[in-house]
C-alpha positions in Angstrom: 15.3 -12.8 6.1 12.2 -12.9 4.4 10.4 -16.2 3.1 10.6 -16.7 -0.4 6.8 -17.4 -2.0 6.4 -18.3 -5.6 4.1 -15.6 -6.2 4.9 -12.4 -4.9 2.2 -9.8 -5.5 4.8 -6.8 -5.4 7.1 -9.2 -7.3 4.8 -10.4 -10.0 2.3 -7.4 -10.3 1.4 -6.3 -13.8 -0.7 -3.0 -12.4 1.8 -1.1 -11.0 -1.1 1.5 -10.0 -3.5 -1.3 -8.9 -0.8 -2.8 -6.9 0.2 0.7 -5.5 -3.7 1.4 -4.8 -4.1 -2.3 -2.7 -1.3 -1.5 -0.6 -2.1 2.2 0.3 -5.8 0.9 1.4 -4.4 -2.0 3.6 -2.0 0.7 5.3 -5.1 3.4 5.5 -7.4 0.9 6.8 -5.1 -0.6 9.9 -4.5 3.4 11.0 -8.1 5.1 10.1 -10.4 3.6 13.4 -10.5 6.6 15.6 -9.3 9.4 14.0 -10.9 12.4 12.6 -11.4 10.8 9.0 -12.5 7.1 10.0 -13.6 7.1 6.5 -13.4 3.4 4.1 -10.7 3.5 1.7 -13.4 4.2 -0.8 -14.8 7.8 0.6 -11.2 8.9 1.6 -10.2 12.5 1.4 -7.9 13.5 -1.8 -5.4 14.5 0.3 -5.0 11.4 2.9 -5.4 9.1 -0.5 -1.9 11.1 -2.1 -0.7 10.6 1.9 -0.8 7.3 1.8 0.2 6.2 -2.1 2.9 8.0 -1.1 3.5 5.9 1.7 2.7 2.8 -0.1 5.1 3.4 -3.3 7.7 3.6 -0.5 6.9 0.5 0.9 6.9 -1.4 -2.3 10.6 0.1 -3.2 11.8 -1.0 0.0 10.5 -4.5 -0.7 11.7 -4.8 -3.9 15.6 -3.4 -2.7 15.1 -6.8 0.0 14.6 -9.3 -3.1 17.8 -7.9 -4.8 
């Protein structure tokens, strides 16, 4: 079970694309060291930035379906 915190970002976020946009960087920066695009968040591709707001909005769903 997951802690309960009195502010939750994901909970509490008025930017739903801001909030979407934090999260996808976190997740591309803990995978990028390495691989072919070792690029910041910043300079990322098109493609790997759709990739992993994609990934992000799902992560954030899932969150939200815990604190229900």
């Amino acid at each position: 079970m997951m802690a309960q915190h009195a502010r939750c970002r994901i909970c509490t976020s008025n930017d739903e694309d801001a909030l979407v946009d934090h999260i996808a960087g976190a997740i591309w920066e803990s995978r990028r060291h390495g691989s072919l695009d070792d690029q910041p968040w910043s300079a990322v591709h098109p493609y790997w930035r759709t990739i992993m707001r994609e990934m992000a909005e799902t992560a954030i769903a899932a969150a939200r379906r815990l604190q229900a």
